[in-house]
C-alpha positions in Angstrom: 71.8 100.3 100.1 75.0 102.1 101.1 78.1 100.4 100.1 80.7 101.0 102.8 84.3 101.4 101.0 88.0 101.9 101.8 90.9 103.8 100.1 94.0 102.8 100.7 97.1 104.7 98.4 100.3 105.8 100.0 100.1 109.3 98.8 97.9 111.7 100.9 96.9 113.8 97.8 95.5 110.8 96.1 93.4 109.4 99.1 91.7 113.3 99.4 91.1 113.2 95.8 89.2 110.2 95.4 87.1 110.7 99.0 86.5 114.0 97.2 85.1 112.6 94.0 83.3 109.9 96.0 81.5 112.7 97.9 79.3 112.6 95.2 77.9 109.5 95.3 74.9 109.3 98.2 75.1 105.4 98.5 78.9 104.9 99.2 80.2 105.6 102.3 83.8 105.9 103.1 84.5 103.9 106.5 88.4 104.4 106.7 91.6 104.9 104.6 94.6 103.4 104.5 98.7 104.3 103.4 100.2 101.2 103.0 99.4 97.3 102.6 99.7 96.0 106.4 96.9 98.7 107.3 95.1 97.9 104.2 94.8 93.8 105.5 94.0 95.1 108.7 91.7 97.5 108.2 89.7 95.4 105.6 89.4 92.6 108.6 88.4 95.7 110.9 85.5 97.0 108.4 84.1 93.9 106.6 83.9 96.8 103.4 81.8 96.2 100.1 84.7 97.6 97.9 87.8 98.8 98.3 89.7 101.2 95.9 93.2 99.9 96.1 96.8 101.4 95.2 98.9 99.1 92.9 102.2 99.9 93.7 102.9 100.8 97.5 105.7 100.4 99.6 105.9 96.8 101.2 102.6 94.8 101.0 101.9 95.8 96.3 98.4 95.6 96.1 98.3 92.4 94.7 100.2 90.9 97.6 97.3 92.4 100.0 94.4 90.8 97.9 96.7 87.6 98.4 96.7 87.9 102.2 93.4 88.9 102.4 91.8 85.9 100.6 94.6 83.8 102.6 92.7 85.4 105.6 89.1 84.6 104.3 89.6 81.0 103.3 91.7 80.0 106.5 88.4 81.2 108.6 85.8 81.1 106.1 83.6 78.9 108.2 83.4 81.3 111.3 84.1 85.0 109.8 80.7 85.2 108.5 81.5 87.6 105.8 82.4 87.8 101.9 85.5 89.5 99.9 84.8 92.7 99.2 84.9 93.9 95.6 88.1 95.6 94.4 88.9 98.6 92.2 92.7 99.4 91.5 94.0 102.6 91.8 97.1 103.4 89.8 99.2 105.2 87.0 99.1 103.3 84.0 101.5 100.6 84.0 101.6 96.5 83.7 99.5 96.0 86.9 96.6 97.6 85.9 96.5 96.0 82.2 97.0 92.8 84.1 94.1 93.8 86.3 92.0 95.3 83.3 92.7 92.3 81.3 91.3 89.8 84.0 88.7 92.5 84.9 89.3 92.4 88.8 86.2 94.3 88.7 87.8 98.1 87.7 91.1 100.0 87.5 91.3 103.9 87.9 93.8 105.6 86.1 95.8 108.5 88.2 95.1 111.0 88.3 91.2 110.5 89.4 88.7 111.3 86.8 84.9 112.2 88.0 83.6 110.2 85.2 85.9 107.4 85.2 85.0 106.9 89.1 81.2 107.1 88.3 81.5 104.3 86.2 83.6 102.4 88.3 81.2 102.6 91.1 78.3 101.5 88.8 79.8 98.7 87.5 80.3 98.0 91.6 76.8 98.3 92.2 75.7 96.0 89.0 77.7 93.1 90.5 77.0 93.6 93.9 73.1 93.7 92.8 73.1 90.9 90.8 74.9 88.8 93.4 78.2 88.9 93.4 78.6 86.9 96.5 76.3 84.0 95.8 78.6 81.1 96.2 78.4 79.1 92.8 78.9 75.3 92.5 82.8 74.9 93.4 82.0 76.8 96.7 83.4 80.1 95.7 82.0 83.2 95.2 82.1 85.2 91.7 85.1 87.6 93.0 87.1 84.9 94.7 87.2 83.2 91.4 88.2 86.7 89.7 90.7 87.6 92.3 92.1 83.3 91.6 92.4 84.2 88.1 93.8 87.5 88.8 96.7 86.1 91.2 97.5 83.1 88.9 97.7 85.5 85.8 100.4 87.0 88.4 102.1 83.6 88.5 101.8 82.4 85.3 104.8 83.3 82.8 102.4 82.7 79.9 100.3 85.4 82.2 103.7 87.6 82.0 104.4 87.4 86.1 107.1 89.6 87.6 110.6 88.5 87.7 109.6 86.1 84.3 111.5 88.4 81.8 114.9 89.7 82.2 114.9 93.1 83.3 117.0 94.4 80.4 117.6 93.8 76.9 120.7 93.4 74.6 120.8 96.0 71.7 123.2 96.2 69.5 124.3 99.7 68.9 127.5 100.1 66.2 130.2 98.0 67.7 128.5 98.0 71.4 126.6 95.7 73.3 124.5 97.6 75.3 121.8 96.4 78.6 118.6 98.5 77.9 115.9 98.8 80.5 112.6 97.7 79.0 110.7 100.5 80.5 113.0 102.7 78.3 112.6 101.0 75.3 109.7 102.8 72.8 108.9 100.8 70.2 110.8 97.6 67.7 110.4 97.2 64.0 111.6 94.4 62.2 111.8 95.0 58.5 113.7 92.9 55.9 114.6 90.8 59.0 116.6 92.9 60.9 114.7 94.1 64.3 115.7 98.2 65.1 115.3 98.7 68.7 114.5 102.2 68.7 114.5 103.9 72.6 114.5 107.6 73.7 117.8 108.6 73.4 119.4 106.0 70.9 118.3 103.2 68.5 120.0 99.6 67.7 119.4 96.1 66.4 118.3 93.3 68.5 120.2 89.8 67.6 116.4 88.2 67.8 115.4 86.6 64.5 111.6 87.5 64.7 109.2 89.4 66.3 108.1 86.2 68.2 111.3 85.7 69.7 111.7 89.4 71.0 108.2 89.3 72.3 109.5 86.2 74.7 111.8 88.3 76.3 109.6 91.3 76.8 106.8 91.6 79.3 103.9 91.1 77.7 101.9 93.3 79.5 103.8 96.7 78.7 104.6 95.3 75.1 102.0 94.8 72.7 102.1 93.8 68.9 100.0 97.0 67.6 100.7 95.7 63.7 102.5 92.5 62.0 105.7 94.8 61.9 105.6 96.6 65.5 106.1 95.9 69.0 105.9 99.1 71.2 105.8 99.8 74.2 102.2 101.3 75.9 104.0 103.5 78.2 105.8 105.4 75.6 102.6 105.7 73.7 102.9 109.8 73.1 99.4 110.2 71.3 97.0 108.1 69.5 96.3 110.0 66.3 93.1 108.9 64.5 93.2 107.4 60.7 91.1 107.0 58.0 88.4 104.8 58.1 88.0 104.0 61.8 91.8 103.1 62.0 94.8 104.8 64.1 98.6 105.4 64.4 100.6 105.7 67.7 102.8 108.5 67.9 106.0 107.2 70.2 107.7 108.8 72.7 111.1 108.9 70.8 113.0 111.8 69.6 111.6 111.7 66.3 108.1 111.0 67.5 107.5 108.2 65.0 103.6 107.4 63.7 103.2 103.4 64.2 99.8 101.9 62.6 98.0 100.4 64.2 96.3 96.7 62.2 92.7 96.3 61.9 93.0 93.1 63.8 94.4 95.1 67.0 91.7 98.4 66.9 90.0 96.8 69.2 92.9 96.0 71.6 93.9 99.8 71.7 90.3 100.6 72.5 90.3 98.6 75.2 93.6 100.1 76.3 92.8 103.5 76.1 88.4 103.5 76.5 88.1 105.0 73.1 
């Protein structure tokens, strides 16, 4: 059977790159490609396409808002279309969306840029569900990736789920005498030792007027930050190197000017697997 697929990414480069690593696989055919959401919605309504590799962050329509409109679409004529959601596969740098994604497993996330063996495992993962019937309907009427893409969307929504606009953009870090308004994404990592939290970032470090490592985590997205041990919150995107330890364990070296080695607890190896495929 040949799977008919779409790419749709806003950057020319990255479209070429994946319909040049797809080449490789005989039973996927690329039917069209796409540089923004509005043609993405349209040209999945054109095609009808078994999976679509879609770009995360794009001007306008996100991706997540297209897979919104497009089940919107489906449902609304679902009686008359005659045809099924097609699976999904995000394409993206590694940021909150694609843990979001990963963590609901929306079928697959690629990490940019493309790797041959990373999309070779995408696809068969693709071919498993779409073999073992991914679009049998099960009791409540809906389909295996319309419940996935549910989940997916109310994760979005959810601020337990850590949906956009839920956290305050900034935080307040004391630094000396100053109050300063630090974008998360600059933040690297937070210790609290003794009580105190250090909010360490790349170019300066402060204290947070949180009590506990609970009560930072609440104002933090909880899919960029992530409780690696009991004493450290740090932030995945300003993860410089994961550095293996002794007996199966790891530390993290941060992005920071010193380049400081977090550990990383037994309890949360598996999470940083998961993170990083190791």
């Amino acid at each position: 059977m040949t799977i008919s697929a779409l790419i749709i990414d806003d950057e020319q480069l990255a479209r070429d790159e994946l319909a040049y690593l797809l080449e490789a696989a005989k039973d996927v055919e690329v039917v069209a490609q796409g540089a923004n959401g509005i043609e993405a919605v349209e040209l999945i309504e054109e095609h009808h396409p078994d999976l679509v590799f879609l770009d995360v962050q794009m001007p306008g329509l996100d991706g997540f808002a297209v897979i919104q409109r497009v089940m919107d679409r489906h449902r609304k004529h679902k009686d008359s279309n005659g045809w099924g959601l097609p699976q999904f596969v995000f394409a993206t740098a590694y940021d909150q969306y694609a843990v979001r994604a990963f963590d609901v497993n929306a079928v697959d996330y690629l990490l940019k840029p493309f790797d041959r063996e990373r999309v070779e495992k995408a696809l068969e993962r693709v071919r498993g569900r779409i073999t073992n019937g991914a679009a049998a309907a099960n009791g409540s009427g809906e389909s295996p990736i319309e419940s996935q893409l549910d989940a997916l969307l109310s994760l979005l929504k959810s601020p337990q789920g850590g949906a956009r606009g839920t956290q305050p953009a900034k935080l307040i870090v004391q630094a000396g005498s100053r109050l300063l308004l630090v974008d998360q994404a600059d933040i690297c990592f937070a210790e609290i030792e003794e009580g105190v939290i250090r909010v360490v970032t790349q170019q300066f470090e402060g204290q947070s007027k949180c009590r506990t490592i609970e009560e930072l985590l609440d104002q933090l997205d909880p899919a960029v930050f992530w409780r690696a041990h009991r004493s450290f919150v740090v932030n995945i995107n300003q993860i410089r190197e994961v550095v293996p330890w002794f007996k199966s364990t790891y530390q993290l070296r941060m992005n920071d000017k010193k380049q400081t080695e977090i550990p990383v607890s037994r309890a949360q190896t598996k999470r940083l697997r998961e993170l990083f495929n190791l």
